[in-house]
C-alpha positions as CSV (number, residue, x, y, z in Angstrom):
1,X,-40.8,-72.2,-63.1
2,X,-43.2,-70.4,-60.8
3,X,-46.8,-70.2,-62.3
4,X,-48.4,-66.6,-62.9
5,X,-50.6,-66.6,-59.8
6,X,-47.3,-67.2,-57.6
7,X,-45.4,-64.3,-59.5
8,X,-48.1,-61.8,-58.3
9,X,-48.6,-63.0,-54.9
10,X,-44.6,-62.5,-54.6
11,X,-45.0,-59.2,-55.9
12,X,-47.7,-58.3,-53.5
13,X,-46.1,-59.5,-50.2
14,X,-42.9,-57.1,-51.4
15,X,-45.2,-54.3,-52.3
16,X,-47.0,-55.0,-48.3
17,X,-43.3,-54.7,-47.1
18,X,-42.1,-51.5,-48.2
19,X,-44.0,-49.3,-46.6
20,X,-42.7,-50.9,-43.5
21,X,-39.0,-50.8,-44.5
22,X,-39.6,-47.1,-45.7
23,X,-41.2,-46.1,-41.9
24,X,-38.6,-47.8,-40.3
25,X,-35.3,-45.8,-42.0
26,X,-37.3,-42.4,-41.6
27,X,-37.9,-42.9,-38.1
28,X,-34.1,-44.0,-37.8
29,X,-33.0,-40.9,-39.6
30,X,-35.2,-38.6,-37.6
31,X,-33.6,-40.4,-34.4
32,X,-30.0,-39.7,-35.9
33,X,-30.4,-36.0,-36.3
34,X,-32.0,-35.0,-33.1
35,X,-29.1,-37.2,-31.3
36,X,-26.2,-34.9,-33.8
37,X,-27.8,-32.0,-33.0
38,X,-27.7,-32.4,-29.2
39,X,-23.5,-33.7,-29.6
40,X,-22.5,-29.9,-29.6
41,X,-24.4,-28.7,-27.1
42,X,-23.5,-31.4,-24.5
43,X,-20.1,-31.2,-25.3
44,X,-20.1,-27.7,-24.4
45,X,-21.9,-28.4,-21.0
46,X,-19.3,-30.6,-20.5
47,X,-16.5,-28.2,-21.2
48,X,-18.2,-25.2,-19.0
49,X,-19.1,-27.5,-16.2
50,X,-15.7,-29.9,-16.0
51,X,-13.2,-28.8,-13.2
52,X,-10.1,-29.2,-15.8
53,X,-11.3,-27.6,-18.6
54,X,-9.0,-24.7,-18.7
55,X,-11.7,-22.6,-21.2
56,X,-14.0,-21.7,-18.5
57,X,-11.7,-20.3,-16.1
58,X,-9.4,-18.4,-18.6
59,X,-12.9,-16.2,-19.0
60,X,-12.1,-14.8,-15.4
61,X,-7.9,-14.6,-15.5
62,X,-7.1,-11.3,-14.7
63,X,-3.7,-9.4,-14.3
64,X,-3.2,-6.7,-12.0
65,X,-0.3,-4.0,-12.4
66,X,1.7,-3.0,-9.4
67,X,4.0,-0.4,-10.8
68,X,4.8,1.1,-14.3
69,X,8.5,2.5,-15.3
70,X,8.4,4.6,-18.5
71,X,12.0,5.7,-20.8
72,X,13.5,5.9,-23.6
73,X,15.6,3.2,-24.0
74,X,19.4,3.7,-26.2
75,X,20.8,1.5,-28.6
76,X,22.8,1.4,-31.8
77,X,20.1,2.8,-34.2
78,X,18.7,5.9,-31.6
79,X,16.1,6.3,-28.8
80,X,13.4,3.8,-28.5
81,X,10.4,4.5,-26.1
82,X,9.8,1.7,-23.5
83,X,7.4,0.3,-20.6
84,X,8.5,-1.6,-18.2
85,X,5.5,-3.5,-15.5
86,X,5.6,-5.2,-12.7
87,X,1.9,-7.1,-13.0
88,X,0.6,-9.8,-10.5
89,X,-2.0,-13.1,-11.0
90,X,-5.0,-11.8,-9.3
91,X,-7.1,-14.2,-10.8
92,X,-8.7,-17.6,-8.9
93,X,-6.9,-19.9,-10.8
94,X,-3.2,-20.7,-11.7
95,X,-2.1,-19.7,-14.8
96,X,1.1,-21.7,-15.4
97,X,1.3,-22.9,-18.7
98,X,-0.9,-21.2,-20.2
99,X,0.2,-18.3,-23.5
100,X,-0.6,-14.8,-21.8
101,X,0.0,-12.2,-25.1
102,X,1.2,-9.1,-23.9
103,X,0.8,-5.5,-26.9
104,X,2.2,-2.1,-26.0
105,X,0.7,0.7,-28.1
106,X,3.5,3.9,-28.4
107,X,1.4,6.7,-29.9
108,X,3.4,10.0,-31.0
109,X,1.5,12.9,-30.1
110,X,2.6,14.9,-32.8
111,X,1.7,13.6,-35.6
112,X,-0.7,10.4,-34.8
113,X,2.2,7.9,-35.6
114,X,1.3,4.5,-33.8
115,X,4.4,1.8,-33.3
116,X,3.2,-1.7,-31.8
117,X,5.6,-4.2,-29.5
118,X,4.8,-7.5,-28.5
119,X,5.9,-10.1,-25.8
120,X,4.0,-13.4,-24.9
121,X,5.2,-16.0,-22.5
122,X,3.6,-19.0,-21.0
123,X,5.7,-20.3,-18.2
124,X,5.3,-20.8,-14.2
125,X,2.4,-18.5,-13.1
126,X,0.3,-18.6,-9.6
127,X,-2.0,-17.2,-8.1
128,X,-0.7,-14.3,-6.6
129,X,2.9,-14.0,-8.3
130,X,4.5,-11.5,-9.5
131,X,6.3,-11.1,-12.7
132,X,8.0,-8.2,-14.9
133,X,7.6,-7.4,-18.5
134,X,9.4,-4.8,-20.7
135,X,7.7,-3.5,-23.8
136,X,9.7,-1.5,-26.5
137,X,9.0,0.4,-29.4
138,X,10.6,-1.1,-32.8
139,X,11.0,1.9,-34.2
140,X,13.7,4.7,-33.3
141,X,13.9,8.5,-32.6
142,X,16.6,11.2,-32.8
143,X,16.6,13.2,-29.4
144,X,17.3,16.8,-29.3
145,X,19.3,18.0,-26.6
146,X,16.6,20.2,-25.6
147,X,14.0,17.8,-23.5
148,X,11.2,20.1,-24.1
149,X,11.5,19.1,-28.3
150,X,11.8,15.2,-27.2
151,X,8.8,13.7,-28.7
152,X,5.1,13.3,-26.5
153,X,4.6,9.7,-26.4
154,X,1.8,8.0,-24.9
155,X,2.1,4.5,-24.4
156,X,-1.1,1.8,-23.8
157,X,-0.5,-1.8,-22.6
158,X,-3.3,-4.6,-23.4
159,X,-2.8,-8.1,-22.6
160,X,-4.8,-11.4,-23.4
161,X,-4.8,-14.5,-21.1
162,X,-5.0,-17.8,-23.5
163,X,-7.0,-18.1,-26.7
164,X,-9.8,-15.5,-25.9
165,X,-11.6,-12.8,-28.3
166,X,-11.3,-9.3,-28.3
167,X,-14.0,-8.2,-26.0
168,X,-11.4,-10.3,-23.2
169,X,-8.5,-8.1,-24.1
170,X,-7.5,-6.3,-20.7
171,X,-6.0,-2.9,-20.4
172,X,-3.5,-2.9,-18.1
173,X,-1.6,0.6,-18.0
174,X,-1.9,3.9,-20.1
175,X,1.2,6.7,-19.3
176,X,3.4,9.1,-21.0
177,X,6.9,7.9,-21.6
178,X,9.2,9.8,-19.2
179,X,11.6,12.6,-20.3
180,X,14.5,10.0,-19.1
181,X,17.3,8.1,-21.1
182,X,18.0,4.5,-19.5
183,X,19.4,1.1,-20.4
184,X,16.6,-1.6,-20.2
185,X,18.5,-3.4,-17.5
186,X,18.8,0.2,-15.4
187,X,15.2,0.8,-16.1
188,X,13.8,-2.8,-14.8
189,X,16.3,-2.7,-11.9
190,X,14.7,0.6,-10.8
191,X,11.3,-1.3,-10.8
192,X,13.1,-4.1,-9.2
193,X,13.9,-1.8,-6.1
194,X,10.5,-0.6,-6.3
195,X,11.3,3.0,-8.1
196,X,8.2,2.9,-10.2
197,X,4.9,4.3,-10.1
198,X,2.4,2.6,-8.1
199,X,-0.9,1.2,-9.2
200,X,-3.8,0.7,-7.2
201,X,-6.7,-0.8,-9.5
202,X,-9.8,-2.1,-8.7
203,X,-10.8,-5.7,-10.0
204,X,-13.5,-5.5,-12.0
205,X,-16.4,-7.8,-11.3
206,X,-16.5,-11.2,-13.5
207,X,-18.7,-10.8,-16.6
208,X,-20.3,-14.3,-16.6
209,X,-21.2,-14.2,-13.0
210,X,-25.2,-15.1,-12.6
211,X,-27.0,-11.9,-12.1
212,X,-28.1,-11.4,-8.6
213,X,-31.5,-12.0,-7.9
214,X,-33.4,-8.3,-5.8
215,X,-34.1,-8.7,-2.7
216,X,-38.0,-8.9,-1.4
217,X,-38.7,-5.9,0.4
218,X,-41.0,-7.3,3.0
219,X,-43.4,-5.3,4.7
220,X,-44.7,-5.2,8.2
221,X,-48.3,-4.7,9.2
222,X,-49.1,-0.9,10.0
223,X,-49.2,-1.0,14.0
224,X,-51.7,0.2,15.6
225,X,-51.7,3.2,17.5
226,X,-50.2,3.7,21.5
227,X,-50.7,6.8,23.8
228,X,-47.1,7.8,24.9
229,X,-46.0,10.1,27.6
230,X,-44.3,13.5,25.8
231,X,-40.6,14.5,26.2
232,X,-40.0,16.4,29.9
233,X,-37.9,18.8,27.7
234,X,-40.5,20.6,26.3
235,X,-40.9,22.1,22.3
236,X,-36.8,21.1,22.2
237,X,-35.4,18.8,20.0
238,X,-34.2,15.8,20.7
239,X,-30.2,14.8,20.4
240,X,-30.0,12.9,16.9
241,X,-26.8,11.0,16.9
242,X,-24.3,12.4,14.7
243,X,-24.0,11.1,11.5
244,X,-20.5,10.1,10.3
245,X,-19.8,12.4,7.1
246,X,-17.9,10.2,4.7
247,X,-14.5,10.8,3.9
248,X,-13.0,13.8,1.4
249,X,-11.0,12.5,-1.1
250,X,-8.1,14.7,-1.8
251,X,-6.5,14.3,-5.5
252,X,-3.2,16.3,-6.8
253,X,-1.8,19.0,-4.8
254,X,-4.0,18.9,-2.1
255,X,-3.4,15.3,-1.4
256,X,0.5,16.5,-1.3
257,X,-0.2,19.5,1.2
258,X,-2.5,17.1,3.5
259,X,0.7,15.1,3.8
260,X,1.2,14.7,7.0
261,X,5.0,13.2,7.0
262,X,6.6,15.8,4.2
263,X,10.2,16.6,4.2
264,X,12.1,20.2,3.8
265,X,14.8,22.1,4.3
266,X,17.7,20.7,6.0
267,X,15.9,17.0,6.3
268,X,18.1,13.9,5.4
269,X,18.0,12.4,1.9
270,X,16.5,9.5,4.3
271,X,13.1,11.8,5.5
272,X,12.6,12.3,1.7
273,X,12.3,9.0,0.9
274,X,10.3,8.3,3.9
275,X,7.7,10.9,2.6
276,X,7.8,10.6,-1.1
277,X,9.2,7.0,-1.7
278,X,12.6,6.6,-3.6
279,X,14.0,9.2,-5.6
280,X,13.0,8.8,-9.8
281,X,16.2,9.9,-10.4
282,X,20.0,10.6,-8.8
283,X,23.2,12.2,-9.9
284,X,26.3,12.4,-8.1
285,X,28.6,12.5,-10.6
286,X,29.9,15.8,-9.4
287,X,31.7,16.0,-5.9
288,X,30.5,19.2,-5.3
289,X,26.5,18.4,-5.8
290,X,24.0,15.5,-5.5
291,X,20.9,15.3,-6.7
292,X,17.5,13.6,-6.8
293,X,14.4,13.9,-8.0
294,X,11.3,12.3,-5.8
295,X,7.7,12.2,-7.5
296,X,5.0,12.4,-4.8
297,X,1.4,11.1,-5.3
298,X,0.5,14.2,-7.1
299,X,-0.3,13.6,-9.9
300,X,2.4,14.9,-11.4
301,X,4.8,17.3,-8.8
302,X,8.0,16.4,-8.7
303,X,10.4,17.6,-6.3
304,X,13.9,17.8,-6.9
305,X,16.6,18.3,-3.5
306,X,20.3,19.2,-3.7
307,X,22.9,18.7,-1.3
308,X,26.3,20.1,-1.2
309,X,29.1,17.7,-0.8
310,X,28.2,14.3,0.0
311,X,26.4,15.2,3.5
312,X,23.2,14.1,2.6
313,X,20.9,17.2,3.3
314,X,18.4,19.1,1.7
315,X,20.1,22.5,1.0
316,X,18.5,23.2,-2.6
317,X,15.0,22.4,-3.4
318,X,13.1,22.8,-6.2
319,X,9.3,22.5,-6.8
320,X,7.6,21.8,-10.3
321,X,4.4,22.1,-10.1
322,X,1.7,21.6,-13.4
323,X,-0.8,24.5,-14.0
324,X,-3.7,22.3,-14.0
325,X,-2.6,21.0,-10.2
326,X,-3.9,24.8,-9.1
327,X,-6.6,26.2,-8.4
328,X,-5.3,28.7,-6.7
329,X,-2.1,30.4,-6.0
330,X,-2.1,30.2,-2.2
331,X,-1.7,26.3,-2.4
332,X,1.7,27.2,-4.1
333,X,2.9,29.6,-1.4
334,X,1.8,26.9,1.0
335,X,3.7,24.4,-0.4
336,X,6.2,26.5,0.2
337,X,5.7,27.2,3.3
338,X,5.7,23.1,3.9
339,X,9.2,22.9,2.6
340,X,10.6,25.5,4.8
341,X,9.0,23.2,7.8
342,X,12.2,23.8,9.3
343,X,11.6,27.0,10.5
344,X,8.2,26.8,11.9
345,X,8.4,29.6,14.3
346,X,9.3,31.9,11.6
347,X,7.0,31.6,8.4
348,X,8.3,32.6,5.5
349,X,7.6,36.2,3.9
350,X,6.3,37.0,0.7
351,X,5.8,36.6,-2.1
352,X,7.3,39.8,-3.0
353,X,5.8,40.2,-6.7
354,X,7.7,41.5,-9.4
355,X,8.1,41.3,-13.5
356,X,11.5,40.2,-15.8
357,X,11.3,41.3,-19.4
358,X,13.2,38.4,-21.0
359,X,14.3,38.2,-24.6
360,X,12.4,35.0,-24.1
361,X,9.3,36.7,-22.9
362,X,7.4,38.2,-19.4
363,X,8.0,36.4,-16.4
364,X,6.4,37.1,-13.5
365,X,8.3,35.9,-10.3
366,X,7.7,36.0,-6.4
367,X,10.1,36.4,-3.7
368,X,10.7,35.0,-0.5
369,X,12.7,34.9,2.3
370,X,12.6,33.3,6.0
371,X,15.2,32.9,8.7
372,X,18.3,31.2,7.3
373,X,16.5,30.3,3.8
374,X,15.7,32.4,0.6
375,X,13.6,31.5,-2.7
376,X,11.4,32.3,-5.2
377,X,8.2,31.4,-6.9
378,X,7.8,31.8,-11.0
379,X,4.8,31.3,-12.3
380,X,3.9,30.1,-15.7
381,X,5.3,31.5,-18.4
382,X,3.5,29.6,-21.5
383,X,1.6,26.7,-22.0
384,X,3.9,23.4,-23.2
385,X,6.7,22.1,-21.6
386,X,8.7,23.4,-18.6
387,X,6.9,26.9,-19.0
388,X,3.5,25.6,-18.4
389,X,4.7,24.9,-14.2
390,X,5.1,26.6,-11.6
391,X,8.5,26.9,-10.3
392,X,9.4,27.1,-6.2
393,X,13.0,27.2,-5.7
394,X,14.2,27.5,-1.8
395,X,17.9,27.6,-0.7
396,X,19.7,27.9,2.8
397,X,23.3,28.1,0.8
398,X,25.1,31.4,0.8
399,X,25.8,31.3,-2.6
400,X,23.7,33.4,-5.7
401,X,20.9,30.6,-5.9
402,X,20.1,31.9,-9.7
403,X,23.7,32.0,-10.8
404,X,24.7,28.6,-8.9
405,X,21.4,26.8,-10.2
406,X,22.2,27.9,-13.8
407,X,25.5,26.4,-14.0
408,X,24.0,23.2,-12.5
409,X,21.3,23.3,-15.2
410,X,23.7,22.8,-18.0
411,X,25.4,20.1,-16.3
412,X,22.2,18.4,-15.0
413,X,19.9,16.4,-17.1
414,X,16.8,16.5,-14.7
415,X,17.5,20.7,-13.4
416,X,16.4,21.4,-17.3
417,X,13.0,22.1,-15.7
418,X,14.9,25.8,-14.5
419,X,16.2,26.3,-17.9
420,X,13.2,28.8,-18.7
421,X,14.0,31.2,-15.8
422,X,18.0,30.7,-15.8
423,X,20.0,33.8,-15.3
424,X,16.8,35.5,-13.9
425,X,17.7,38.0,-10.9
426,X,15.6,37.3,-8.1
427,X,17.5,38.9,-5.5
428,X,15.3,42.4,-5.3
């Protein structure tokens, strides 16, 4: 048995040692938590600054659309609108492998109705390749037969490159969906052939790029002063050299009537296409008449040429021309004029003005006439639909162009735009 005094000299030495102990596991515990807390952020300098971590470079994957094809698209339960894209990997990186989510937006006009579609994929995808999606609305319509009661839809692509938030969502392509019935393999083989519209973009600069440092405006010391000899030509001037004025940009019709390579009448199907790319739309069905609509980078000017027969040559054209293209009426009668190139020696006269009293309405129409071609221009008559354009019809055909172009207008899905001023006289 230990005696009393070796009990408390025991108890001492343990009371001496605890202090020690206690310094030494808070110190540990202090070491501990400064080491957790500095885990996350080198993990995450690891994962910005490794060369396979896929996180960092998805921040700057970026898809570029090439061409958009709009339609509504037919199946067993009605009319569905549709998008189709042809979109390209302009970003740095490959993105093979990774999920790219693709969400078209199809907004009704009318009535504020929103109907979403969705497509992801996440196969082969390089820099620089090119790949088509189609988008289609879920839900379906009931078409009229009148195009101008078809439904307004406006339709808004978005896509997300692998797992990003919402502020990396990218807009790709916002357009009305064409007055234009199509099977989805018709429509994506017209954008395979390149029958869509074009898309120039402009890549927008990367987000996280390190903000450029200004540059040091460094000044020279003020020179002192040196007697010259004066100019032997007196109080004149001297020549400045010319300054180069920067270049106009032209936008809607008056990019169309800078055009220097524009077809007319009696040109080849072949000179249109030249000038105005491949037609939107054809129909031959009828021996007698082909026809084909070409959309020119006008923001919205369509032309539309018919040829008798199967020959190939413009004799009908037709001009639809939005309100809000013109600014004023002479750049219609010029246009005109451009489509009559033909005949350059003799321009055409007119327009002779004059006034129908429809059933429908006023409509106020403009005649012309030129050497071995007649015509007309109506102007708009309302403001939705076909009577919100401007109308130049120009034939070289014999035949009464208003009864002729009437006939073809019921036969003729895309000649509905003359449906408002069929049967109109325009002879006097």
């Amino acid at each position: 048995m230990l005696s009393v005094r070796e009990h408390q000299s025991m108890f001492s030495q343990r009371q001496h040692k605890n202090p020690l102990k206690r310094s030494i596991a808070l110190s540990l515990c202090v070491v501990t938590s400064f080491f957790a807390s500095l885990a996350p952020e080198g993990q995450k300098a690891l994962s910005y600054g490794g060369t396979d971590d896929s996180y960092g470079d998805q921040r700057v994957a970026r898809l570029s659309p090439q061409s958009v094809l709009t339609w509504w698209s037919h199946d067993a339960t009605g009319y569905h609108p549709a998008v189709g894209l042809l979109i390209e990997n302009s970003s740095s990186r490959d993105l093979s492998g990774i999920l790219i989510r693709f969400q078209g937006r199809f907004l009704d006009l009318r009535n504020g109705y929103t109907q979403v579609a969705r497509d992801e994929w996440d196969g082969e995808f390089h820099r620089n390749q090119q790949k088509f999606i189609k988008l289609r609305g879920p839900t379906p319509y009931e078409l009229p037969i009148d195009k101008d009661q078809w439904p307004r839809i406006e339709c808004k692509v978005m896509c997300r490159v692998g797992t990003v938030n919402d502020e990396s969502t990218q807009d790709l392509v916002v357009s009305r969906i064409d007055r234009i019935t199509m099977t989805d393999e018709e429509a994506m083989e017209k954008l395979r052939q390149d029958q869509g519209r074009r898309i120039i973009t402009r890549q927008p600069s990367v987000q996280n790029d390190p903000p450029r440092r200004a540059k040091e405006i460094r000044r020279e010391p003020v020179k002192p002063l040196v007697a010259t000899a004066g100019s032997l030509n007196g109080d004149k001037p001297a020549d400045r050299p010319a300054v180069a004025k920067p270049p106009v940009t032209r936008t809607g019709l008056s990019r169309l009537l800078a055009q220097s390579n524009i077809a007319g009448i009696g040109d080849d199907f072949f000179a249109f296409e030249q000038a105005f790319k491949r037609p939107r739309e054809t129909d031959a069905k009828d021996a007698a008449f082909t026809w084909a609509k070409f959309v020119p980078d006008a923001d919205g000017v369509e032309i539309i040429v018919g040829s008798k027969g199967r020959t190939g040559k413009a004799d009908i054209i037709l001009a639809v021309i939005p309100q809000f293209l013109v600014s004023q009426e002479s750049q219609v009668v010029s246009l005109a004029q451009l489509l009559y190139k033909k005949h350059k020696t003799d321009r055409l006269k007119g327009p002779a003005y004059s006034v129908r009293y429809l059933p429908s309405g006023r409509v106020q129409v403009g005649g012309l006439s030129g050497a071995g071609c007649k015509g007309a221009i109506f102007f708009p008559r309302g403001q939705v639909g076909n009577e919100n354009n401007y109308l130049i019809q120009l034939s070289r055909l014999p035949e009464d162009l208003d009864n002729l172009l009437s006939a073809q207008a019921r036969r003729v899905p895309m000649l509905s735009v003359y449906s408002p001023f069929a049967g109109i006289d325009t002879s006097n």
